[in-house]
C-alpha positions as CSV (number, residue, x, y, z in Angstrom):
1,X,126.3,-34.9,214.5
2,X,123.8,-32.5,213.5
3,X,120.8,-34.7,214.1
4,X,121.8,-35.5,217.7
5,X,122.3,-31.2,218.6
6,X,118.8,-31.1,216.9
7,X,117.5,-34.1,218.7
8,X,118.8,-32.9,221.8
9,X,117.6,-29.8,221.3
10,X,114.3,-30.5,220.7
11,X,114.0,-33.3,223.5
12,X,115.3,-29.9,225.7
13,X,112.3,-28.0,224.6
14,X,109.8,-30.2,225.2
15,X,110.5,-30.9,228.7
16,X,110.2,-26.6,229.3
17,X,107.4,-26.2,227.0
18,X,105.1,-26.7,229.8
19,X,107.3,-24.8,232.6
20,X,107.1,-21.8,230.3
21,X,104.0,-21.8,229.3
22,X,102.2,-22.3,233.1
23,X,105.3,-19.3,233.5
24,X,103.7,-17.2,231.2
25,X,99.8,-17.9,232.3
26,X,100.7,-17.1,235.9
27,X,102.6,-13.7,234.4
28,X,99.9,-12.9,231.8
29,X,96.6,-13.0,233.5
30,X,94.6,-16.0,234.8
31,X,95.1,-16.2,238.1
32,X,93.0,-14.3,240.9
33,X,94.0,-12.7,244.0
34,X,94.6,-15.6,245.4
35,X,97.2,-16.2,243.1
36,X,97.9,-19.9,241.5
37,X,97.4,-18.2,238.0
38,X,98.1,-22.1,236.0
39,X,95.5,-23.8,233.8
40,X,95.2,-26.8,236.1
41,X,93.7,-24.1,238.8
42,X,91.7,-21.9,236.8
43,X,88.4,-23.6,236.8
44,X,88.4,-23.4,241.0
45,X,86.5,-21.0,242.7
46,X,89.2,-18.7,245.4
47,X,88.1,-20.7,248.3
48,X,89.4,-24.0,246.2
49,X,92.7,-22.7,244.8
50,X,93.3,-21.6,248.9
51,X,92.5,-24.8,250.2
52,X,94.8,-26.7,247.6
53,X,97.3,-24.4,247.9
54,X,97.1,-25.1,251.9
55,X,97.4,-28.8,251.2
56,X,100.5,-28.7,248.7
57,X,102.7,-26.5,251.2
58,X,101.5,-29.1,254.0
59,X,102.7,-31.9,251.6
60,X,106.0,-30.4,250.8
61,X,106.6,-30.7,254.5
62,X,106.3,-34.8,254.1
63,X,109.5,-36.4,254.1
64,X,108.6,-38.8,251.3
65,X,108.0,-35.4,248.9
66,X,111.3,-34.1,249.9
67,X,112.4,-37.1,249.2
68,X,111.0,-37.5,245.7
69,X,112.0,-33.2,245.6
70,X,115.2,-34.4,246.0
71,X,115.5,-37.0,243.5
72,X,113.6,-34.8,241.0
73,X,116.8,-32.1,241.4
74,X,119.2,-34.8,240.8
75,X,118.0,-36.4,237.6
76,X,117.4,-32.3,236.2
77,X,120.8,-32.2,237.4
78,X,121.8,-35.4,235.4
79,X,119.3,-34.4,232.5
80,X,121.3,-30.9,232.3
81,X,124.9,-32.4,232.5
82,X,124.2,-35.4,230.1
83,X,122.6,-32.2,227.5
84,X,125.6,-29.8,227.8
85,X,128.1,-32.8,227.1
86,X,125.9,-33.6,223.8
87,X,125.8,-30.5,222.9
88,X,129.9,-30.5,223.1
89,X,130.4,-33.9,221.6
90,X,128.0,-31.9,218.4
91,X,130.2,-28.9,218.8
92,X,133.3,-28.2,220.7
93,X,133.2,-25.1,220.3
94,X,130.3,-24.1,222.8
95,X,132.6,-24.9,225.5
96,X,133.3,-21.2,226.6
97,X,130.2,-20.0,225.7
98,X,128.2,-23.1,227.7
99,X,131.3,-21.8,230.5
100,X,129.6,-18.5,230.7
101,X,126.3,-19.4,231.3
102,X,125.3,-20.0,235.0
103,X,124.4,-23.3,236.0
104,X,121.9,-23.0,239.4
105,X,118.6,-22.2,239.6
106,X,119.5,-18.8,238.3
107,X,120.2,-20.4,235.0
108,X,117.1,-21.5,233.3
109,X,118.4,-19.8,229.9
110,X,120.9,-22.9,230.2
111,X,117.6,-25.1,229.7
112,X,116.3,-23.1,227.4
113,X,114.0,-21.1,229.4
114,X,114.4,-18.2,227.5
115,X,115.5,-14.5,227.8
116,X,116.4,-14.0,231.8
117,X,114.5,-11.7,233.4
118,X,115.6,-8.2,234.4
């Protein structure tokens, strides 16, 4: 029991490790006033970082991205359903505390985002 509520854990962490971190880059510095602040942008001049960022909220208008959007949503959704009932099957006793946590966008301490901000 313990080794699957550390497995799951960890398989949890990994897949925010890299939301956190770009988090924290575009929080911390490294971004211009263009904004954009990840790694993947920072070796593009202003005029660059504009002109993707132009393209990626033209592309997010495509119906085959909100498509794939979609689909993306519903297997975090899955991925965050099938982790809370692992972590119960480890643990019963989470239930009202897991019960208290909110479960939308809002939530991201439930995937281990960290401390909410406020």
């Amino acid at each position: 029991m313990k080794l699957l509520l550390t497995t799951s854990l960890l398989a949890a962490a990994l897949q925010i490790a890299p939301v956190a971190y770009a988090q924290g880059r575009q929080r911390g510095g490294g971004g211009g006033a263009g904004g954009g602040g990840s790694a993947a942008m920072s070796n593009l001049s202003p005029e660059e970082r504009q002109k993707v960022m132009n393209a990626r909220k033209g592309a997010m208008q495509d119906p085959a991205v909100t498509s794939a959007r979609q689909k993306l949503q519903a297997a975090q959704k899955e991925f965050h359903e099938a982790l809370d009932a692992a972590m119960l099957k480890a643990d019963p006793s989470l239930k009202p505390i897991l019960d208290k946590m909110p479960k939308g966008h809002e939530g991201h301490m439930r995937s281990g985002g960290g401390e909410p901000e406020g």
